[in-house]
C-alpha positions as CSV (number, residue, x, y, z in Angstrom):
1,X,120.7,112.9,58.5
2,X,118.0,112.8,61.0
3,X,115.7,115.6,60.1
4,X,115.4,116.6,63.7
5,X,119.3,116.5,65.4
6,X,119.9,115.7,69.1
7,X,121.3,119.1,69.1
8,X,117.8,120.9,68.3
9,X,116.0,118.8,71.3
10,X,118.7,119.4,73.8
11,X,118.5,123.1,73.1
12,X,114.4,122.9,73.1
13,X,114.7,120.7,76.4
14,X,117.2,123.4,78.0
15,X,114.1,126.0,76.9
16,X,111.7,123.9,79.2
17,X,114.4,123.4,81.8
18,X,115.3,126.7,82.4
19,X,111.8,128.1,82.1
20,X,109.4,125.4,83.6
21,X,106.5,127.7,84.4
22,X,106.8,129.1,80.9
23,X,106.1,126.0,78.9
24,X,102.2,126.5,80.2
25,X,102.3,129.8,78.8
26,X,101.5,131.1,75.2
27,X,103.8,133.2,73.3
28,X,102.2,136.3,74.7
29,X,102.8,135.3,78.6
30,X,99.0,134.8,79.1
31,X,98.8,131.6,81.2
32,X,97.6,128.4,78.5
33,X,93.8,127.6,78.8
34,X,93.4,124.2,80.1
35,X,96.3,123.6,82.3
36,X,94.8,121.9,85.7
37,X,97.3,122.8,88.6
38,X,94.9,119.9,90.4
39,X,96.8,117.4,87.9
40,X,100.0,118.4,88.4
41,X,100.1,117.5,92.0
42,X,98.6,114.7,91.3
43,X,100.3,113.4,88.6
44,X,103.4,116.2,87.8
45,X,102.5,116.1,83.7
46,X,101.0,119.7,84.2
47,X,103.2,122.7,84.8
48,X,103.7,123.9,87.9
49,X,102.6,127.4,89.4
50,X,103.9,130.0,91.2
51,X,102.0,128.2,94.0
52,X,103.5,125.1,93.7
53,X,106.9,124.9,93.0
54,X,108.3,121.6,92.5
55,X,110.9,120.3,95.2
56,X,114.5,120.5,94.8
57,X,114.6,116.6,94.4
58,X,111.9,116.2,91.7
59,X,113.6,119.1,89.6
60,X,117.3,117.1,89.9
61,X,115.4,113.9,89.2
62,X,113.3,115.9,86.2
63,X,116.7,117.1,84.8
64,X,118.7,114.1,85.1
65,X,116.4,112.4,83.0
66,X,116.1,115.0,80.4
67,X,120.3,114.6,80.1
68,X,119.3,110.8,80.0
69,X,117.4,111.5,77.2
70,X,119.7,113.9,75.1
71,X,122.6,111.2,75.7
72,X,120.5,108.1,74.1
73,X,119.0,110.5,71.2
74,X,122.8,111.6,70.3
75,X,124.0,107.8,70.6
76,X,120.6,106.9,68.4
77,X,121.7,109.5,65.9
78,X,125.4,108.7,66.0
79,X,124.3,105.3,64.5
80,X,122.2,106.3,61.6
81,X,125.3,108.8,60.6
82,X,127.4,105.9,61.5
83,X,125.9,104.1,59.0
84,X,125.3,106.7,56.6
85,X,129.4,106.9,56.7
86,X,129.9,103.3,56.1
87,X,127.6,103.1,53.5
88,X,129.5,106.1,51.6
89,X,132.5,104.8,52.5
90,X,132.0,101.4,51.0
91,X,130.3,102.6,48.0
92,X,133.4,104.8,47.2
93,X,135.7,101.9,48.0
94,X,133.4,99.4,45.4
95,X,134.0,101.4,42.6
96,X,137.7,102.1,43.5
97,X,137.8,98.4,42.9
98,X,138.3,97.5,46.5
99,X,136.4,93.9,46.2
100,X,133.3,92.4,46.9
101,X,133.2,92.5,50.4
102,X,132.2,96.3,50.2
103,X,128.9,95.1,48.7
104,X,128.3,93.0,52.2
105,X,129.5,96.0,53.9
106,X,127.1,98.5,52.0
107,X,124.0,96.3,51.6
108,X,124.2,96.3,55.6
109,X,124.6,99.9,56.2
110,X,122.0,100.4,53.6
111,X,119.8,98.4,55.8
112,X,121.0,99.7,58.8
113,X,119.3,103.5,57.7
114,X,116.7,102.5,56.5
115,X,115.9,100.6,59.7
116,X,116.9,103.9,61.7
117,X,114.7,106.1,59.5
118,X,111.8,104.1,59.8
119,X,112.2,103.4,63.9
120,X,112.8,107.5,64.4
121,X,110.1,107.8,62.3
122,X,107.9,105.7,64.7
123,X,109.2,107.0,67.6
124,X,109.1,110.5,66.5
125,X,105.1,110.2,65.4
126,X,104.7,109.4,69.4
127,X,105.2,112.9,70.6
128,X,105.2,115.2,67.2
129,X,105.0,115.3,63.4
130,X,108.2,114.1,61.6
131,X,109.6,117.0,60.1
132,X,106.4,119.2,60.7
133,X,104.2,118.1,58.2
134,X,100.9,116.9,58.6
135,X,101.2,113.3,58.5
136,X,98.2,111.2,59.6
137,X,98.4,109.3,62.3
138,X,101.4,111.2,64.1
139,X,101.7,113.7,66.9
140,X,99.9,110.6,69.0
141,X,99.8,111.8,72.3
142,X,99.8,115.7,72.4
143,X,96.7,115.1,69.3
144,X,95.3,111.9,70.8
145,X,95.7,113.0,74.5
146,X,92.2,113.3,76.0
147,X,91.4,109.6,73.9
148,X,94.1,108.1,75.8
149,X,92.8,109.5,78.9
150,X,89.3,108.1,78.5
151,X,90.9,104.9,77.4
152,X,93.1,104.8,81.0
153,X,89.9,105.7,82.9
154,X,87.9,102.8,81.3
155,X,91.2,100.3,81.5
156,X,91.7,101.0,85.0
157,X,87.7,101.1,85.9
158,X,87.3,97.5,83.8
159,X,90.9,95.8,84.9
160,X,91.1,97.3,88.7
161,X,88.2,98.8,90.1
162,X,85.5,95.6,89.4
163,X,83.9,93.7,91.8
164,X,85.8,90.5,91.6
165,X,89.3,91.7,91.3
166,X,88.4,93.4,94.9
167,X,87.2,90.5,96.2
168,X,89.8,88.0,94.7
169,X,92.6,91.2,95.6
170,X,91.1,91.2,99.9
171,X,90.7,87.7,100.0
172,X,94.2,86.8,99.3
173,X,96.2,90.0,101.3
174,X,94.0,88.7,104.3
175,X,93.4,91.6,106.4
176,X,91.5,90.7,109.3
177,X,94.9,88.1,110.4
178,X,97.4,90.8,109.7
179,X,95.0,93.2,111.4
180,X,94.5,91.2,113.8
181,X,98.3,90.3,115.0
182,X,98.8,94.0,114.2
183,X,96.8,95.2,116.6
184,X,97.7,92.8,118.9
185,X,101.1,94.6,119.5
186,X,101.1,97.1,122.5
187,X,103.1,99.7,120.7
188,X,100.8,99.4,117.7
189,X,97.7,99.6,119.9
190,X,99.1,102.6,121.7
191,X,99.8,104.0,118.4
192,X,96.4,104.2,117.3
193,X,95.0,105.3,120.6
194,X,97.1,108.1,120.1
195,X,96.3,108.8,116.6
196,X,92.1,108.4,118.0
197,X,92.8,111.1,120.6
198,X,94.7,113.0,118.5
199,X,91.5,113.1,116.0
200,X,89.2,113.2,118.2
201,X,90.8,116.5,119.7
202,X,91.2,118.3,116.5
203,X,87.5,117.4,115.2
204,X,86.3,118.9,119.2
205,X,88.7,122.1,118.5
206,X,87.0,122.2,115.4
207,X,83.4,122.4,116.2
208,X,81.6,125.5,117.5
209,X,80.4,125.0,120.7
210,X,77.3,127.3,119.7
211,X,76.3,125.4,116.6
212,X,76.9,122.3,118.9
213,X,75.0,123.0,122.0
214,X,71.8,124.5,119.7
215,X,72.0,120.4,118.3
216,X,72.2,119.0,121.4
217,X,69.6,120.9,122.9
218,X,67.2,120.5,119.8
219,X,67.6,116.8,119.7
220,X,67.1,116.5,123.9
221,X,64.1,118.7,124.1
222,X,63.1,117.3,120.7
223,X,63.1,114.1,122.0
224,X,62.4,114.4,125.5
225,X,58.7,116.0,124.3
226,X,58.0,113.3,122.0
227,X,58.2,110.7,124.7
228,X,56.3,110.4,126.9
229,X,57.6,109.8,130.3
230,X,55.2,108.5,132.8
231,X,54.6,105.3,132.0
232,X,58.2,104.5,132.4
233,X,58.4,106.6,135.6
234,X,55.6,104.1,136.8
235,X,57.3,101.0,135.5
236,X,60.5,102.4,137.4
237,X,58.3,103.4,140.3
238,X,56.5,99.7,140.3
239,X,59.9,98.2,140.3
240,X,61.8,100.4,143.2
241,X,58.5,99.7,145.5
242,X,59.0,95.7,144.9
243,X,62.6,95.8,145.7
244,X,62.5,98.0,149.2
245,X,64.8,100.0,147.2
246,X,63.0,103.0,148.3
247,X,63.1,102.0,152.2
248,X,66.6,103.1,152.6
249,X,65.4,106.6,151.0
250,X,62.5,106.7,153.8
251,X,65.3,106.0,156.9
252,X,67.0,108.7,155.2
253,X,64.2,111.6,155.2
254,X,63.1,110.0,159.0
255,X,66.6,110.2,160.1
256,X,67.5,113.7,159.4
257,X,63.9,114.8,160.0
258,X,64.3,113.4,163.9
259,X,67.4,115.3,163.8
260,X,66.1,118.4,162.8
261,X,63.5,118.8,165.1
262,X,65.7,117.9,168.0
263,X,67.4,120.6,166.9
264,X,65.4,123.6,166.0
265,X,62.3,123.1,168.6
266,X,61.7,126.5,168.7
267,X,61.1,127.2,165.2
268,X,58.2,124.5,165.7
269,X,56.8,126.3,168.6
270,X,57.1,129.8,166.5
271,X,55.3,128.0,163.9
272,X,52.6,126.6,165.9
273,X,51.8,129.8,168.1
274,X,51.9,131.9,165.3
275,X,48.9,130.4,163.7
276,X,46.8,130.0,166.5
277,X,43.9,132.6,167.0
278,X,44.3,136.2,168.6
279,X,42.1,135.6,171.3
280,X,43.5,132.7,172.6
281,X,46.2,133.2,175.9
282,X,49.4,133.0,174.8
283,X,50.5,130.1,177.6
284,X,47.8,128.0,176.0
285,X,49.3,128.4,172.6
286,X,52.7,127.4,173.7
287,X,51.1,124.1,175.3
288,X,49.3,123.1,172.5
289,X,52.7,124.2,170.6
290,X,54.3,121.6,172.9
291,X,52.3,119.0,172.7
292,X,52.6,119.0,168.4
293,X,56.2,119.1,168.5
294,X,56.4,116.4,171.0
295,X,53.8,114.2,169.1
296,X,55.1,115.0,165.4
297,X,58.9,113.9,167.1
298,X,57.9,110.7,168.7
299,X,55.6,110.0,165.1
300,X,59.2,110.7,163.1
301,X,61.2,108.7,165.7
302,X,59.2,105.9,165.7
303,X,58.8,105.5,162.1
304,X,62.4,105.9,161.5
305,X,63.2,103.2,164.1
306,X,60.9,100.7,163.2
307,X,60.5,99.0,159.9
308,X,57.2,98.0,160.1
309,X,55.1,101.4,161.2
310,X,52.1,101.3,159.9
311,X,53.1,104.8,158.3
312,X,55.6,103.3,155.8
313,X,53.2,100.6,155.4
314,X,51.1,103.4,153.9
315,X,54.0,105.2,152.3
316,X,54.4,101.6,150.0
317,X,50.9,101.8,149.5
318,X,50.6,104.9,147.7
319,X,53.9,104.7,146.1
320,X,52.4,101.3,144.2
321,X,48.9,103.2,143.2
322,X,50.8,106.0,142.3
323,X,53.1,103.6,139.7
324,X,50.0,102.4,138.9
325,X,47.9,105.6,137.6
326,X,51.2,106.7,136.0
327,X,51.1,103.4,133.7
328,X,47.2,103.2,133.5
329,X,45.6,106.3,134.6
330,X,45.1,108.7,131.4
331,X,44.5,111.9,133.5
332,X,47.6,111.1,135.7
333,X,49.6,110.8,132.4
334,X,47.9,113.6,131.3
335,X,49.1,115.7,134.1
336,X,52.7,114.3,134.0
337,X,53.0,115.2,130.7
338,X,52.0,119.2,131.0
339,X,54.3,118.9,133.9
340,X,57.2,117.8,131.6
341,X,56.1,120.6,129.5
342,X,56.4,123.3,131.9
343,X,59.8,122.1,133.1
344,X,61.5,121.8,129.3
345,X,60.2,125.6,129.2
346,X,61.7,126.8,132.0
347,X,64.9,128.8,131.1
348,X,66.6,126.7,134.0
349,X,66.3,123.8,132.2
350,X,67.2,125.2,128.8
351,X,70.5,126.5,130.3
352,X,71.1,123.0,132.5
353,X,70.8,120.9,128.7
354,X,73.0,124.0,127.1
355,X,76.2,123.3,129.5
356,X,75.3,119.7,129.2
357,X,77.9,119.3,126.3
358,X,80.5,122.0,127.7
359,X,81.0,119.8,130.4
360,X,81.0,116.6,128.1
361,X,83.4,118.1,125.7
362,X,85.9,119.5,128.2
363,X,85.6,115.9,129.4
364,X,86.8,114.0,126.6
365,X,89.7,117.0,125.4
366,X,91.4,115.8,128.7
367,X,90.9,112.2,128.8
368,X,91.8,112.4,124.9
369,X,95.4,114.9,126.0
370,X,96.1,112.5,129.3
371,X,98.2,109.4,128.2
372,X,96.9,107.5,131.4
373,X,93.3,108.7,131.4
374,X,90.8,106.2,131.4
375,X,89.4,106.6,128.4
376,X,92.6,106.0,126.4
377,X,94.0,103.4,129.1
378,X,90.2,101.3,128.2
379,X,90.5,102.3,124.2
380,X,94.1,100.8,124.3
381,X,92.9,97.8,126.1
382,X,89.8,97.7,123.8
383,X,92.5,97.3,120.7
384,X,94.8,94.9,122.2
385,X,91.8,92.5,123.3
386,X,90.3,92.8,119.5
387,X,93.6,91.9,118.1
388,X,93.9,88.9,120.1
389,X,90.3,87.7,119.5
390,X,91.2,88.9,116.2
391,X,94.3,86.4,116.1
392,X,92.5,83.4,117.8
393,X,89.4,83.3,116.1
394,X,89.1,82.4,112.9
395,X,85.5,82.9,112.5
396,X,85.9,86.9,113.5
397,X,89.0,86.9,111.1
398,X,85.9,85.7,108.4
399,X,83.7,87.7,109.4
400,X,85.7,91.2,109.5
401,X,87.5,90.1,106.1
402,X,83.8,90.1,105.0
403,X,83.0,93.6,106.2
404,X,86.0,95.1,104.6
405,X,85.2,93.1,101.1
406,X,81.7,94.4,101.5
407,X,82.4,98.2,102.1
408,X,85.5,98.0,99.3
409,X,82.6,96.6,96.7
410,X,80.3,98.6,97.8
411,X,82.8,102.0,97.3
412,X,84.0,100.3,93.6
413,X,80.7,99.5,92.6
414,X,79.0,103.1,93.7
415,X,82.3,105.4,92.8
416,X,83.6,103.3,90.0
417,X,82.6,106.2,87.4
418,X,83.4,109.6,89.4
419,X,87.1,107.5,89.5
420,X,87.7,106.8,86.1
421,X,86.1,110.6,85.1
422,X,88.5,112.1,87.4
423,X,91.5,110.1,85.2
424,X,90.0,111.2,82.1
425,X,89.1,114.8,83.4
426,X,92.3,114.8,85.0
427,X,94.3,114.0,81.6
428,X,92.3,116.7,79.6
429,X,93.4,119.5,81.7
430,X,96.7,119.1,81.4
431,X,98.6,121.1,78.9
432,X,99.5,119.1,75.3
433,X,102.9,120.6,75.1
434,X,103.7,120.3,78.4
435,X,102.5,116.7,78.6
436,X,104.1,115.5,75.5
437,X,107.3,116.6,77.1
438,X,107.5,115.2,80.6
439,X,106.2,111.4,79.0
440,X,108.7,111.9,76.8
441,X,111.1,112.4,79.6
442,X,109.8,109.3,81.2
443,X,110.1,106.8,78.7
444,X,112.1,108.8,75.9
445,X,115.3,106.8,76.9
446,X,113.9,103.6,76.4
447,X,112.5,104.5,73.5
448,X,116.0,105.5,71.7
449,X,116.9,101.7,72.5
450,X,114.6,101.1,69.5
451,X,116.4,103.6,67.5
452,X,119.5,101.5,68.0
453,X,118.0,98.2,67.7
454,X,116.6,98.8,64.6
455,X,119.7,100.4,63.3
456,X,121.4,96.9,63.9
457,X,118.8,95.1,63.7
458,X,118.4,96.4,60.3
459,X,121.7,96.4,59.3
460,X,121.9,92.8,60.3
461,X,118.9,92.2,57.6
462,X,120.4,93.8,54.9
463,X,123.4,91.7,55.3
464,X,121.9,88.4,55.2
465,X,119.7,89.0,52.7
466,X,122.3,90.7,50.5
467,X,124.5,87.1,51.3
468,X,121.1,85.0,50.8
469,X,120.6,87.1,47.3
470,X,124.3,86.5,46.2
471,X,124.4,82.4,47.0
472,X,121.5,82.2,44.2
473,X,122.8,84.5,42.3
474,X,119.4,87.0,42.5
């Protein structure tokens, strides 16, 4: 008989089933060194935690393959003590004198256990030692289990993870022309809007506005000091002077100017008689207060009602040597420069750049919560035109297919080892015992086939050459 029976691993499996935390435990309920709860989510071979219990379907699915397994193993054995019978049977019945067809029958069931031996034998040596003794080259993988996890690291890094089977893999699946009609769908392009506003709210929510508005106002001041500003404001300057754009600015100041004096007179007089000397009569302060505010309203009037007063001729003047010194002139520079200075110092400022990205981020949380904002109605529209372009031209099509082989290489190439070390170090934490059972649930039932086959198949053998050995006469 088979030296371990069906019975012994069903009641051993109902030990792991009923207990499935235990089976990572030593005999003294200390938890068993090695076990990685990491690899059991990722690949359920390690026992599960309190933490992690495993989900009502997996543990169904888990038993019924266990009872999968039990059923083949009893079927398996039922054969070799099938043949076992047989062979008794017909040995009893050749020396009864029952004919020579009971040597056919007992050269076959001969054959038939010893071809069940040996494939229990084999299959046995997979997960433990035959009978418990210390053969060599048995107990495969619970012995032999961080080998074969080095060996799957370096299979999968040579076979998957090389540069040309990334290539060859992208080149064929196409992606920029399935991207590309993909996107080109409205409901897919609305899809993934939403998904970008829904990431780009959780990463704002995230953040610290503190640790965010120090950044920002590093990087402006940092930046804003390091430039240097005045030879842009004169190229700026130099341009606005060329194009009249500054004219409509100077009608502007005139305009309101005019008005204001029409309307607060007074305050002009006030301003004029109360600098004049304390000698002088009064009445002859209030004429020569008269005549300014007459003369300074007919010199605003007139310049703000004709284009060509000799003041704005002036006004252009200046404004073009003053764009001038601020590209050329080193002390004007100079001076511009200190003047930047001053103004990034002033606690004003400081507190102007600070609320700078409070107002941008409470910006973009509700254009990115607002299905018709603007900035997800123009992201939308920005996906649906790339998928079209996408779709129509074949050179983008190349061109994107090339990024995406590129940055796939480039991730293979660069993270090829950390990926097969995570198999290998994955595989050595998990727990021998514990492993050895749950492959053996995976493939166990297939592997009883062999038991069967090789009973018949052996039996089969015997038979013929027990026939071939009897035509000559061997």
């Amino acid at each position: 008989m088979e030296p371990r029976s069906a019975s012994e691993d069903t009641g051993r499996d109902n030990a792991h089933a009923g207990a499935p935390s235990g089976a990572g435990v030593a005999g003294n309920g200390a938890p068993r060194k090695g076990v990685a709860e990491s690899a059991d989510a990722t690949a359920g071979l390690a026992p599960r935690g309190p933490s992690a219990p495993a989900s009502r379907g997996s543990a169904e699915a888990e038993a019924e393959r266990r009872r999968g397994v039990r059923r083949m193993k009893t079927i398996a054995t039922g054969a070799l003590l099938l043949m076992a019978v047989v062979f008794v049977l017909a040995k009893w019945a050749g020396h009864a004198g029952a004919g020579g067809w009971t040597g056919y029958v007992a050269a076959a069931a001969e054959a038939g256990m010893v071809g069940a031996f040996a494939d229990w034998f084999a299959v046995t040596a997979l997960f433990r030692r035959p009978l418990g003794l210390p053969i060599p080259h048995t107990a495969i993988i619970p012995t032999k289990k961080d080998q074969l996890g080095t060996s799957l690291g370096e299979f999968v890094g040579e076979n998957f993870l090389s540069q040309e089977v990334v290539r060859t893999r992208l080149s064929a699946v196409g992606i920029g022309d399935r991207l590309g009609a993909w996107l080109a769908e409205p409901g897919n392009a609305e899809r993934v809007t939403a998904e970008l506003a829904t990431a780009l709210r959780g990463t704002l929510t995230v953040l610290r506005d503190s640790d965010v508005r120090v950044v920002v106002s590093e990087a402006i001041t940092r930046r804003a000091r390091s430039q240097e500003i005045a030879p842009g404001l004169g190229t700026l300057l130099a341009r606005i002077v060329a194009d009249g754009g500054h004219r409509r600015v100077v009608d502007l100041v005139c305009a309101r100017a005019a008005e204001w004096l029409e309307v607060h007179s007074d305050s002009v007089l006030q301003a004029v008689e109360s600098g004049a000397p304390g000698w002088t009569p009064r009445f002859v302060d209030r004429r020569v207060g008269e005549r300014v505010y007459r003369e300074l309203l007919r010199f605003v009037t007139e310049m703000r009602d004709s284009p060509e007063h000799p003041a704005r001729d002036a006004l252009d003047r200046f404004l073009a040597d003053f764009a001038r010194e601020l590209r050329e002139d080193p002390a004007t520079r100079a001076r511009v420069e200190r003047l930047k200075s001053d103004l990034l110092g002033r606690p004003e400022v400081q507190e102007l750049i600070d609320s700078a990205w409070s107002a941008v981020r409470g910006m973009l949380v509700a254009a990115a919560e607002d299905e018709r904002s603007q900035l997800r109605m123009r992201a939308r529209d920005g996906l649906l035109s790339l998928g079209g372009r996408m779709s129509a031209d074949e050179q983008l099509r190349r061109k994107i297919d090339g990024w995406v082989e590129g940055v796939a290489v480039h991730l293979v190439t660069t993270y090829r080892d950390e990926i097969t070390s995570l198999i290998s170090e994955t595989v050595a934490g998990w727990d021998a015992e514990q492993t050895t059972r749950k492959i053996e649930n995976q493939v166990g039932r297939d592997l009883q086939f062999i038991r069967i086959n090789g009973t018949v198949v052996g039996a089969l053998a015997g038979l013929g050459l027990y026939t071939v050995a009897g035509f000559f006469g061997v």
